[in-house]
C-alpha positions as CSV (number, residue, x, y, z in Angstrom):
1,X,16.8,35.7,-5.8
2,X,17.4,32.8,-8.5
3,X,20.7,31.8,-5.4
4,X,20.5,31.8,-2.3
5,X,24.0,32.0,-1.4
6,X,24.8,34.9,-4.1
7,X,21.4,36.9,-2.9
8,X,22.7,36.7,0.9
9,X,26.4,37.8,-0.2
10,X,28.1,34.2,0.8
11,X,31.3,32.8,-0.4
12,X,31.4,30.0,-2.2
13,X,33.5,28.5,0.2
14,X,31.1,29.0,3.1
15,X,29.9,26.0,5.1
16,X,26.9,24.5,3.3
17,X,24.7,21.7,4.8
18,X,25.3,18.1,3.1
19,X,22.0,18.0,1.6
20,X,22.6,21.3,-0.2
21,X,25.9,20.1,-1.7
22,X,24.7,17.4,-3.0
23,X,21.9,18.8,-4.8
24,X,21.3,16.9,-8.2
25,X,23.0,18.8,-11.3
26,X,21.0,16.4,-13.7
27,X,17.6,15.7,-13.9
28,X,19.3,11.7,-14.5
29,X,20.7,12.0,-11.0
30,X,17.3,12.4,-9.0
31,X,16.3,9.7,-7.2
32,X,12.7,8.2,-6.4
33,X,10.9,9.9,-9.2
34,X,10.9,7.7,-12.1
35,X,7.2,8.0,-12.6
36,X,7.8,11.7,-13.6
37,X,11.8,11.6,-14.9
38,X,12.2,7.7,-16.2
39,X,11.7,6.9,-19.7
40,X,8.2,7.2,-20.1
41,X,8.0,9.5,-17.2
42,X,5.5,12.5,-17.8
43,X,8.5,15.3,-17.3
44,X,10.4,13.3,-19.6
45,X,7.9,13.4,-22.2
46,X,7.7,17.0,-22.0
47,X,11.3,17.6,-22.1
48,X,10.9,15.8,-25.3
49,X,8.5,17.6,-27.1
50,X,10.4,21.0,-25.6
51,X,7.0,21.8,-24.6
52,X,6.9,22.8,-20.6
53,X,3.7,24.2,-19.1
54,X,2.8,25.5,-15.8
55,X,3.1,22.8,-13.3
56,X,2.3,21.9,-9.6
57,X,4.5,19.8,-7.8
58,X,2.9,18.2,-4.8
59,X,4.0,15.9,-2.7
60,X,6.1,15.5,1.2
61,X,8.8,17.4,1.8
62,X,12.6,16.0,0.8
63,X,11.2,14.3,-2.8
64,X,13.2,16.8,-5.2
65,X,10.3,19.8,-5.9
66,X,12.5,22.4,-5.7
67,X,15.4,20.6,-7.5
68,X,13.5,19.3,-10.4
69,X,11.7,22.7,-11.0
70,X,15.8,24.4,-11.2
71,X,17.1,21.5,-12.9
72,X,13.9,21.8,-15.6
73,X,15.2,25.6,-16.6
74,X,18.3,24.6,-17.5
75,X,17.2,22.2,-19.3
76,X,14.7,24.6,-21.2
77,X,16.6,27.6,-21.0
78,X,14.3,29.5,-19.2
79,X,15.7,32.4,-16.4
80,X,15.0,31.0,-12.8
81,X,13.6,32.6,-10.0
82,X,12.6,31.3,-7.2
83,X,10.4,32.7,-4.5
84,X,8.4,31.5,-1.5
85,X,5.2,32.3,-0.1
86,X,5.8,32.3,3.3
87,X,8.1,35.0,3.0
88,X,6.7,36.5,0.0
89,X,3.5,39.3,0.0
90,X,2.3,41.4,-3.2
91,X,4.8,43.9,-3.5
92,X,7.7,41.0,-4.4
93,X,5.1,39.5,-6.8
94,X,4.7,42.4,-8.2
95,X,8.7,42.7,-8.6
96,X,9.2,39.2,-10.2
97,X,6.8,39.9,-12.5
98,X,8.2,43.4,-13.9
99,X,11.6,41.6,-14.1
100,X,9.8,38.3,-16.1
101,X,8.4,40.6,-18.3
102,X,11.7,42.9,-19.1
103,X,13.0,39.5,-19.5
104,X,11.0,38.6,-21.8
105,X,10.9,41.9,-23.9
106,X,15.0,40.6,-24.5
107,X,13.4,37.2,-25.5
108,X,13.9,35.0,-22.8
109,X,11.6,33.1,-20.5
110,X,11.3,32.7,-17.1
111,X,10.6,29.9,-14.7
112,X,9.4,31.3,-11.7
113,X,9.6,28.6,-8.4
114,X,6.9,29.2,-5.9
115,X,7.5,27.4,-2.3
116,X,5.0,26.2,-0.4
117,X,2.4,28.0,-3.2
118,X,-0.5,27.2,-1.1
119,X,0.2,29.4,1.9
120,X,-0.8,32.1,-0.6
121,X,-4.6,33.8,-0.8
122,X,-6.7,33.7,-3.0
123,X,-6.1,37.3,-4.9
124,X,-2.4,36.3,-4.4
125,X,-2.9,33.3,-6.2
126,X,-5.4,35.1,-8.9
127,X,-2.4,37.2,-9.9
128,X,-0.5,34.5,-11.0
129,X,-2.9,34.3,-13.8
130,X,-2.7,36.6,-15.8
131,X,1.3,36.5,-16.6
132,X,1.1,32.7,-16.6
133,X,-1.8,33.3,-19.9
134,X,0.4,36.0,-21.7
135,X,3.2,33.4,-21.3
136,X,5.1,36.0,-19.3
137,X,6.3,32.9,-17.0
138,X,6.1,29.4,-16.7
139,X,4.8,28.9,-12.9
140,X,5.9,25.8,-11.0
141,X,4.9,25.6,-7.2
142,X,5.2,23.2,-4.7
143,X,3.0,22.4,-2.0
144,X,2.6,19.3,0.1
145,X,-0.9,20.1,0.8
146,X,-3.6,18.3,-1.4
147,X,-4.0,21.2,-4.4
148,X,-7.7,20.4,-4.9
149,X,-8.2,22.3,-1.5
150,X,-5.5,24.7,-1.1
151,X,-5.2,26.3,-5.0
152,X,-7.6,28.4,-6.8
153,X,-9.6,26.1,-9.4
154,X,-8.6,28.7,-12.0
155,X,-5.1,28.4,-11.1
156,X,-5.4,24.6,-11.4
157,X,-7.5,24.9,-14.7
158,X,-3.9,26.3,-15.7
159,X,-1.6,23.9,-14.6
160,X,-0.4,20.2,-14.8
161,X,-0.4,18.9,-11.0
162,X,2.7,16.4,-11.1
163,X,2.6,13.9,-7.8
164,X,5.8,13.4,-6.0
165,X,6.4,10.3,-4.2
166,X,8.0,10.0,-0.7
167,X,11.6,8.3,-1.8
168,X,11.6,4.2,-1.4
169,X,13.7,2.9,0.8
170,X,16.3,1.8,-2.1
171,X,16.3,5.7,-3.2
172,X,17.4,6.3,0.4
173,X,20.1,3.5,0.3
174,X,21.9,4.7,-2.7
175,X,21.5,9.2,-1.3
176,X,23.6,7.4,1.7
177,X,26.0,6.3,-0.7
178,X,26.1,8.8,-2.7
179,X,26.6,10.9,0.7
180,X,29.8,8.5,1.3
181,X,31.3,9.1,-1.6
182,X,31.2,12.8,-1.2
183,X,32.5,12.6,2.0
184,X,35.1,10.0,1.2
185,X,34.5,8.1,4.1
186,X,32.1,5.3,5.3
187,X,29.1,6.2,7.6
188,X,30.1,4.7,11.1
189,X,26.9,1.9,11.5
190,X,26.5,-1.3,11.7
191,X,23.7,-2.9,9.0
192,X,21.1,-2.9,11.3
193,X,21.5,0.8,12.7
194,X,22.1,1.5,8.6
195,X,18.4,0.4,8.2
196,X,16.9,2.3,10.6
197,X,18.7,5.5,9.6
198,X,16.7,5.0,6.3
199,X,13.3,4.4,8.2
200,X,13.8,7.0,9.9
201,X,14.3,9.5,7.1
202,X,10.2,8.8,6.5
203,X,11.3,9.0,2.8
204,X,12.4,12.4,2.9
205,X,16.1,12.6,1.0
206,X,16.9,15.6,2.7
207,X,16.5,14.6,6.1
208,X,18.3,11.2,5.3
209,X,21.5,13.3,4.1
210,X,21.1,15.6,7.3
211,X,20.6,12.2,9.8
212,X,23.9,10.9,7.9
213,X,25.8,14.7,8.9
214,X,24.9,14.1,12.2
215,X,26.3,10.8,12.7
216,X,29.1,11.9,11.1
217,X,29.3,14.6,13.4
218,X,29.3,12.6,16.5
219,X,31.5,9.9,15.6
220,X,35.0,9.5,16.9
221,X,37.5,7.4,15.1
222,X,37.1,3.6,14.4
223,X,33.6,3.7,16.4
224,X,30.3,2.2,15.0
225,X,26.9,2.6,16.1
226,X,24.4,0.2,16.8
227,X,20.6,0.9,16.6
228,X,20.6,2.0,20.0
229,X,23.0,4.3,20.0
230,X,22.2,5.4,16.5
231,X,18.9,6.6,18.4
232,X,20.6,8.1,21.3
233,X,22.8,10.2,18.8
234,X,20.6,11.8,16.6
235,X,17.0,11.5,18.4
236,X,14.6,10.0,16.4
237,X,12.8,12.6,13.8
238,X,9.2,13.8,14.6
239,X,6.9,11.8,11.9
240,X,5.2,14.1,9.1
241,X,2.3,14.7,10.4
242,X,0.1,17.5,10.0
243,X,-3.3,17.4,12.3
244,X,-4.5,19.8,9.6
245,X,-3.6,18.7,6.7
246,X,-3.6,15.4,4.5
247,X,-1.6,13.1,6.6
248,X,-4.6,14.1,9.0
249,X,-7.1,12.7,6.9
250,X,-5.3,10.1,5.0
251,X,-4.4,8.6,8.7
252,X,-7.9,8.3,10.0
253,X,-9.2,6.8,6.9
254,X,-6.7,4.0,7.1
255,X,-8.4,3.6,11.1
256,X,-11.7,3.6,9.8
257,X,-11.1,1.1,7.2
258,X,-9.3,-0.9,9.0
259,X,-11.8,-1.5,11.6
260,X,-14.4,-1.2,9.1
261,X,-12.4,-4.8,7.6
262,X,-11.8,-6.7,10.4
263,X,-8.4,-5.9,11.2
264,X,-7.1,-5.1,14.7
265,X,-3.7,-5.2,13.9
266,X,-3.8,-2.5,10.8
267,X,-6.5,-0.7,13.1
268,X,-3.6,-0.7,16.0
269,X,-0.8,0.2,13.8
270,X,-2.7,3.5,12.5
271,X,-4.5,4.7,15.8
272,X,-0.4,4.4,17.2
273,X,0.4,6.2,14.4
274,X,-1.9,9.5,14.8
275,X,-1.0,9.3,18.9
276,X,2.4,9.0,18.0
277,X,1.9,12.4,15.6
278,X,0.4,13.8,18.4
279,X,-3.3,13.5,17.2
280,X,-5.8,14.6,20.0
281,X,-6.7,11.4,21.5
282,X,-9.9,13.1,21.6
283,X,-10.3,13.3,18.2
284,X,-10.2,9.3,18.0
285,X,-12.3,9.0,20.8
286,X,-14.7,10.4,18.7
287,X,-14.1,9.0,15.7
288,X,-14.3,5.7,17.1
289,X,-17.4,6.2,18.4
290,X,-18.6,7.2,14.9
291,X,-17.3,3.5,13.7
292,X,-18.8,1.7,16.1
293,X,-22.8,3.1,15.2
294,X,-21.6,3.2,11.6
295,X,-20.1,0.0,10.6
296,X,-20.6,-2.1,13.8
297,X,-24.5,-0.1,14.7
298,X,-26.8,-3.3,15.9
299,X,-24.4,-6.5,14.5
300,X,-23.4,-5.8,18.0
301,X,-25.2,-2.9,20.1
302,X,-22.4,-3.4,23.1
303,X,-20.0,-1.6,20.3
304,X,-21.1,2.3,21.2
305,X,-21.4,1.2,24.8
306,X,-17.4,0.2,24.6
307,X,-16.9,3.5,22.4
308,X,-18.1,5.5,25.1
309,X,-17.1,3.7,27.8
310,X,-12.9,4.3,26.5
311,X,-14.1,8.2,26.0
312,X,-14.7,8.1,29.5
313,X,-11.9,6.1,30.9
314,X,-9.6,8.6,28.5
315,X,-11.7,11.5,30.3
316,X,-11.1,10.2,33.7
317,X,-7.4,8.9,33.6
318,X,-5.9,11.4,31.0
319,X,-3.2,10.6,29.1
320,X,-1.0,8.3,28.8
321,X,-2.9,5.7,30.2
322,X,-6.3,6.6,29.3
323,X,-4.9,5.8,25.9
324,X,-4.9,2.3,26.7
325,X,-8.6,2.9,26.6
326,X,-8.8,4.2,23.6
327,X,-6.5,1.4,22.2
328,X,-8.8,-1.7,24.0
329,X,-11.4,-0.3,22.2
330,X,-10.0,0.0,18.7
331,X,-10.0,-4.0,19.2
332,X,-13.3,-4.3,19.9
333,X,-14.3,-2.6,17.2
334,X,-12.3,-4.5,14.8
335,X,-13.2,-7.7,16.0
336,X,-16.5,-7.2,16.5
337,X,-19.7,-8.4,13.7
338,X,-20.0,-5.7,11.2
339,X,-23.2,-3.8,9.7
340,X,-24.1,-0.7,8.5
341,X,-28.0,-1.6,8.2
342,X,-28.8,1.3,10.8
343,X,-27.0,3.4,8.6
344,X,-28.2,2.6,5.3
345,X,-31.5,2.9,6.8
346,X,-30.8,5.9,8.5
347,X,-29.9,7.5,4.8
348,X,-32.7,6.1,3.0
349,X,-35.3,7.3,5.3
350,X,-33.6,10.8,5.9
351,X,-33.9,10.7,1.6
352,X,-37.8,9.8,1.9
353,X,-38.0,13.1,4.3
354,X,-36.6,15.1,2.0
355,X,-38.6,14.2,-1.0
356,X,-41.8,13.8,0.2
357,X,-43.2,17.0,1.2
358,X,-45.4,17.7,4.6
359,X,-47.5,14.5,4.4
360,X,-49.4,13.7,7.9
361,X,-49.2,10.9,9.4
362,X,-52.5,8.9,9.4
363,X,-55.3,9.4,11.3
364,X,-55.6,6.8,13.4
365,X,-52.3,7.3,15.0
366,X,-52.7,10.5,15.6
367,X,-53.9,12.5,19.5
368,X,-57.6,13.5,20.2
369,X,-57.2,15.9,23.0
370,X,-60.5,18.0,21.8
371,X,-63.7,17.3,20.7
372,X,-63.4,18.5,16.9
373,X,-60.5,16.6,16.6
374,X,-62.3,13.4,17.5
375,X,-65.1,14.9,15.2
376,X,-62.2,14.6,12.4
377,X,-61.1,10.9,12.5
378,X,-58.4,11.5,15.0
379,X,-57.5,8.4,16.7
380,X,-60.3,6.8,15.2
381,X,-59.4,2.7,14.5
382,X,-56.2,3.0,16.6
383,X,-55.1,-0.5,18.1
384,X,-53.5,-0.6,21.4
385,X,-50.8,-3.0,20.4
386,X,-50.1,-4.4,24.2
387,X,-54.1,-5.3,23.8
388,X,-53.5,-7.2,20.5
389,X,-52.3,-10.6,20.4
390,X,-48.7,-11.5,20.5
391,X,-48.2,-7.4,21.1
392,X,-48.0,-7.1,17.9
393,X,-51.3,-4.8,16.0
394,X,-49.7,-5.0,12.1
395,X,-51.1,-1.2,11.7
396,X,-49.8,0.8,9.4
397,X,-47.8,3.8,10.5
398,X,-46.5,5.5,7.5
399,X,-48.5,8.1,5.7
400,X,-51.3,7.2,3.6
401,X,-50.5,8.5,0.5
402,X,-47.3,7.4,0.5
403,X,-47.8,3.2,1.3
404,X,-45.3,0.7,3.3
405,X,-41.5,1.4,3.0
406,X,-38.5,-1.1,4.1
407,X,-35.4,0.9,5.1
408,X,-33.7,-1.2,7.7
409,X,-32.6,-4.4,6.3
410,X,-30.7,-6.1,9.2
411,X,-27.9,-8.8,7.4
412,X,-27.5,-12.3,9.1
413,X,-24.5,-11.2,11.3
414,X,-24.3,-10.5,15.3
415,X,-27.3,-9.6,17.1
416,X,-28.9,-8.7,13.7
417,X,-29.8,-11.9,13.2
418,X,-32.3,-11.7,15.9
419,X,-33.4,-8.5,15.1
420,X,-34.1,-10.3,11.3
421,X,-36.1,-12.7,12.7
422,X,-38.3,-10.4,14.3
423,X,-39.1,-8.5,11.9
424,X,-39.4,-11.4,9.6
425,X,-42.4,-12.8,12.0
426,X,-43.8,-9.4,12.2
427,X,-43.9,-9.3,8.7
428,X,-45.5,-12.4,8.7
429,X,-48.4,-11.1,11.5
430,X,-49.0,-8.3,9.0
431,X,-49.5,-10.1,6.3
432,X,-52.3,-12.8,8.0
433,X,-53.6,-9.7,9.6
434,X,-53.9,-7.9,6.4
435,X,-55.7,-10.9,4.1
């Protein structure tokens, strides 16, 4: 279980992918991680100290996870094994423990690697715990999910979460090399197809050393590719993206806050990127249409007319070109006056509901279908504001016990600052009226 190639009976000699071959055989030799393995990197420290606890590694795929966690037994003497959840259920748990804990009884450690740790349950998870306490293992999984929702809070309680990095472009540059070297023979691009080989990895090492086997694959002698035929060759590699996951949320956020600051460009860029993923346009439809009543909201009341108006045209003309829509309204948004007074006031107000019990509303505002209700003050005072002068009455319409409150407080932007005037001169009308 601790090989791969010696579990399924393979040769040394058998073919082996490019990216296997040239896995790391020193922690020094891993690229793109130097905030964990440089000098002062937090792995390093613990090497150091010869003090390794239970870790998480999280982070995209093609960063190193699985090669730091074998690289970090050797270099603590401490047996490997290596499982993964996907394929994994309680009976192999079950099995890695018993042999951790003969292991141990001849007074050696082990490391036990845990794929993809998150696709585990709950009890699965839980019975990590108790050999992880008794120091019957040292558990290091990876996930790329975010742990703080996938794990178990006890099972985080219990380990260090290390963050892996997707691998700078300069990390990719010098696997490619690296690659050359092994293969003894020059990668068949010119520099601009060279550079978009390693934007197309998406910083993921091991799909940069698998892009490079493919070109090498379909090259014939003394031929060089350009970009375009670089993409022709190898097909460009879906982006990471999971709809369900953090790239999900971490993608939309970028949206919102790009419209929420003004930028159509950055706002264009990330809406291309979740359509590009394969997002629901759907989804943004409504999401937009969230923006445009939360940041935008009366600064310019046209905003959730256009937000609508490009769920509709999506609606009606499907996709792709209802995406246009979508994208014409992403613009908008980002170019138009922003406020989130309706908002705030929205929040404040919902807070005031929830604090302040049952109170009535008073009197005077208040229906007098019957008799006894008239007999009770209902109605009784109430001003008909198209009677009063200027259509304007300056009653008071919160409840009595509770006195005036100001929640919406428009800013001097868009169409608010109409709106402030109003309210400023009704203000004003209430005041005289009042003295």
């Amino acid at each position: 279980m601790s090989d791969l190639f010696e579990a399924s009976g393979l040769a040394a000699s058998a073919p082996r992918p490019l990216a296997d071959r040239m896995r790391p055989a020193r922690l020094e030799d891993v690229v793109g991680q130097d905030h964990l393995l440089g000098p002062e990197g937090t792995l390093s420290r613990m090497l150091k100290t010869r003090t390794l606890g239970s870790l998480i590694f999280w982070g995209p795929p093609g960063t190193g996870k699985t090669t730091i966690a074998r690289l970090l037994a050797n270099e603590t003497d401490l047996a490997f094994e290596q499982i993964s959840a996907i394929f994994s259920g309680v009976a192999d748990l079950k099995k890695v423990f018993e042999a951790a804990r003969a292991r141990r009884m001849g007074g050696r450690a082990t490391l036990l690697f845990v794929d993809e740790i998150h696709r585990f349950n709950r009890a699965q998870q839980d019975s990590f715990l108790p050999v992880m306490e008794d120091g019957t293992i040292t558990l290091v999984g990876a996930t790329t999910e975010n742990p703080s929702f996938e794990l178990n809070a006890a099972l985080l309680s219990r380990s260090h979460v290390m963050t892996f990095q997707s691998l700078p472009l300069e990390a990719i540059g010098l696997l490619l090399k690296r690659a050359e070297e092994t293969e003894d023979r020059k990668l068949p691009l010119d520099d601009e197809a060279r550079a978009v080989l390693m934007r197309m990895a998406d910083g993921d090492g091991r799909s940069a050393l698998t892009l490079a086997e493919d070109v090498w694959r379909a090259s014939l002698d003394d031929e060089v590719f350009d970009a375009d035929r670089l993409q022709e060759i190898v097909q460009r590699r879906a982006p990471i993206y999971d709809k369900s996951a953090d790239g999900h949320y971490n993608l939309i956020s970028a949206l919102h806050k790009s419209v929420r600051g003004s930028d159509p460009d950055a706002a264009l860029y990330w809406f291309c990127r979740m359509l590009d993923g394969g997002e629901d346009p759907m989804y943004l439809a409504r999401r937009l249409i969230r923006m445009a009543v939360e940041d935008i909201g009366l600064a310019d009341p046209n905003a959730l007319v256009q937000a609508n108006a490009a769920r509709d045209a999506y609606q009606m003309l499907g996709s792709p070109e209802g995406e246009l829509a979508l994208a014409q309204c992403v613009i908008y948004l980002a170019t138009a006056p922003k406020s989130n007074g309706a908002y705030v006031a929205y929040k404040a107000a919902m807070r005031d509901a929830k604090t302040s019990g049952s109170l009535l509303p008073p009197k005077h505002i208040l229906n007098a279908p019957t008799k006894l209700m008239k007999q009770e003050g209902y109605g009784d005072g109430y001003q008909y504001d198209h009677d009063a002068p200027d259509g304007f009455s300056g009653q008071d319409y919160f409840p009595d016990t509770m006195g005036r409150k100001t929640y919406y407080k428009p800013p001097q932007r868009g169409f608010e600052r109409e709106l402030r005037k109003r309210l400023e001169y009704w203000t004003k009308l209430r005041t005289d009226r009042s003295s």
